[in-house]
N, C-alpha and C positions, 0 to 999 in steps of 0.2 A: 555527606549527602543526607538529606533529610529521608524521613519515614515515609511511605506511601500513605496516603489520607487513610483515616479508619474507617469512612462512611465507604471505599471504593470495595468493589466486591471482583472477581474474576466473573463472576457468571453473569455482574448485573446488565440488562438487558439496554443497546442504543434509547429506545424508547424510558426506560426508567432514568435514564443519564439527563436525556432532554428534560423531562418532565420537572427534575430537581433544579434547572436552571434555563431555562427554555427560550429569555432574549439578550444573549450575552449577544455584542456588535462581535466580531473573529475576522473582519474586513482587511486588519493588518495582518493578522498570522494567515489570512488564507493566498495574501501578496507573497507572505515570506515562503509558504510550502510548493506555492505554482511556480514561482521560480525556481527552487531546487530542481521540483519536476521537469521545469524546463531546460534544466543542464543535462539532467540523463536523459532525456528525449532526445538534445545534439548527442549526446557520445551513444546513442544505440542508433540513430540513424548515420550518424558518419561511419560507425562499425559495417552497418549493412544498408551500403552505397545503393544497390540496386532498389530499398525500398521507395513504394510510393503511396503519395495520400490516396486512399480510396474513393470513388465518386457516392460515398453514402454520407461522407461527411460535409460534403456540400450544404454550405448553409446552417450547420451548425458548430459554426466557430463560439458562436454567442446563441444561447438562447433563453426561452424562458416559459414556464408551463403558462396556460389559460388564465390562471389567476393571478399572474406574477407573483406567488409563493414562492418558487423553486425556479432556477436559473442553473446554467452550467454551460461547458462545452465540449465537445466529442471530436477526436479524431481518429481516423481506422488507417491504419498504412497496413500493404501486403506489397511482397516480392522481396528478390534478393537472398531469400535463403527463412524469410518469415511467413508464415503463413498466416497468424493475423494476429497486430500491433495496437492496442487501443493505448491511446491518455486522455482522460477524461476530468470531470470534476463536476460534481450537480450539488445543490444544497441553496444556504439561506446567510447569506453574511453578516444578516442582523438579526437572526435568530440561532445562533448557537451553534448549526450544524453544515460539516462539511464531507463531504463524499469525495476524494481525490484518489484517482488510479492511475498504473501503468503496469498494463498486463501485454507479456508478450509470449507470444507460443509461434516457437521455430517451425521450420516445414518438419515433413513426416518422416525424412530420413535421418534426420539429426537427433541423435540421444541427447545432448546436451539438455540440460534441465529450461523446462520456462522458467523465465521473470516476472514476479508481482511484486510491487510496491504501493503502499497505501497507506496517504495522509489523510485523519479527517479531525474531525473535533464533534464534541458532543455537550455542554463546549470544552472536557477536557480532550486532552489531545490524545489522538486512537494515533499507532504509527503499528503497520504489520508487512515486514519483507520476505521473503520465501525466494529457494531455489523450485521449483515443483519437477518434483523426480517424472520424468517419461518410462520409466520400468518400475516393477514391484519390487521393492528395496528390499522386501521380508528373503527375496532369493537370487539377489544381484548385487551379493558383498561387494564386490570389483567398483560396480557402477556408484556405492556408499562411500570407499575408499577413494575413489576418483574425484569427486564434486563433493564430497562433504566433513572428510578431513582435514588436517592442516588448520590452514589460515580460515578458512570458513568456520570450522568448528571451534576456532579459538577466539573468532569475534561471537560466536554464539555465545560461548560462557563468558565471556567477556559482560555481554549484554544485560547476559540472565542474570548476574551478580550485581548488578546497577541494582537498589535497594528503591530508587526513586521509581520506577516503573513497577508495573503490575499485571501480572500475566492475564490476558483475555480472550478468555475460552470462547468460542464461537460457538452459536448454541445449534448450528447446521451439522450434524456428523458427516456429509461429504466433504464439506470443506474439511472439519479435520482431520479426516479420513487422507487430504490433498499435500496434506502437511508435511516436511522435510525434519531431517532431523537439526537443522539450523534453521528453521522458520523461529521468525519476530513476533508476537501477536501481544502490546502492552499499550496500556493504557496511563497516563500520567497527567499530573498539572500542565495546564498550556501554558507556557511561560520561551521566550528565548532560547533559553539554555538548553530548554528540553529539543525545544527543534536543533538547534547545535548539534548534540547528541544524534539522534535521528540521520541528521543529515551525513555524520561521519560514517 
């Protein structure tokens, strides 16, 4: 595996990343990340058969800001045992940056951890996955044990050992206030492989 670039920093900021490379085309890799996206959008909705599109996302399958700058598209699903389902993506495919999500937060009675997953580019590739714990981990050893050992914890350091990525500190303290003891947050060259990786 190669070195992480020297120039990449953990704290440097979306906006300094753009700034250093601002109209890279990402047209193919944003085809390659929406599809992935689009396989775990079927396996969470076949999981949970009762969900439905929401009528907020009417109309914005496609869209595109005032200035046609920015483009993207939004969908909200609820029901079924979810209380609300986004996949999204907004950004610029000929300038460098992409914004792709899939955040999902169960109803109110299920502990089981939310789901975020997040492709973007800047233009190198941002990839950040998270369980998001529904209780205070500092005093719900059980609920740590349960969802974040094992196989979860061992694709974490799995992850974290990959020398080609580079941990990316979110400069929001709620988000990493939100953060799991197997959350993803790295940034790397955009290249194939690296989406390979990601997508495993």
């Amino acid at each position: 595996m190669s070195q992480p670039q020297a120039t990449q920093s953990d704290v440097k900021t979306i906006h300094e990343f753009l700034a250093d490379n601002p109209n890279v085309d990402v047209s193919k890799q944003w085809e390659r990340c929406w599809d992935i996206h689009g396989k775990i959008n079927d396996r969470i909705l076949k999981y949970f058969g009762g969900a439905q599109l929401h009528p907020v996302s009417e109309g914005a399958e496609y869209y595109t800001s005032p200035d046609e700058q920015m483009e993207g598209s939004f969908f909200g699903y609820t029901g079924g045992g979810i209380d609300w389902y986004v996949r999204s993506w907004i950004g610029n495919r000929k300038a460098s940056i992409i914004d792709m999500n899939i955040n999902v937060t169960l109803s109110q009675h299920i502990r089981v951890p939310n789901l975020m997953i997040i492709f973007g580019t800047v233009p190198n590739l941002l990839f950040y996955a998270d369980y998001v714990p529904r209780v205070d981990l500092k005093v719900n050893e059980d609920y740590v044990k349960k969802y974040y050992e094992g196989e979860a914890n061992n694709d974490y350091l799995e992850f974290r050992a990959n020398t080609d990525y580079v941990w990316s500190a979110s400069h929001g303290p709620a988000i990493r206030a939100m953060q799991s003891p197997v959350c993803s947050s790295y940034i790397t060259e955009l290249t194939d492989e690296h989406i390979d990786q990601c997508e495993a």
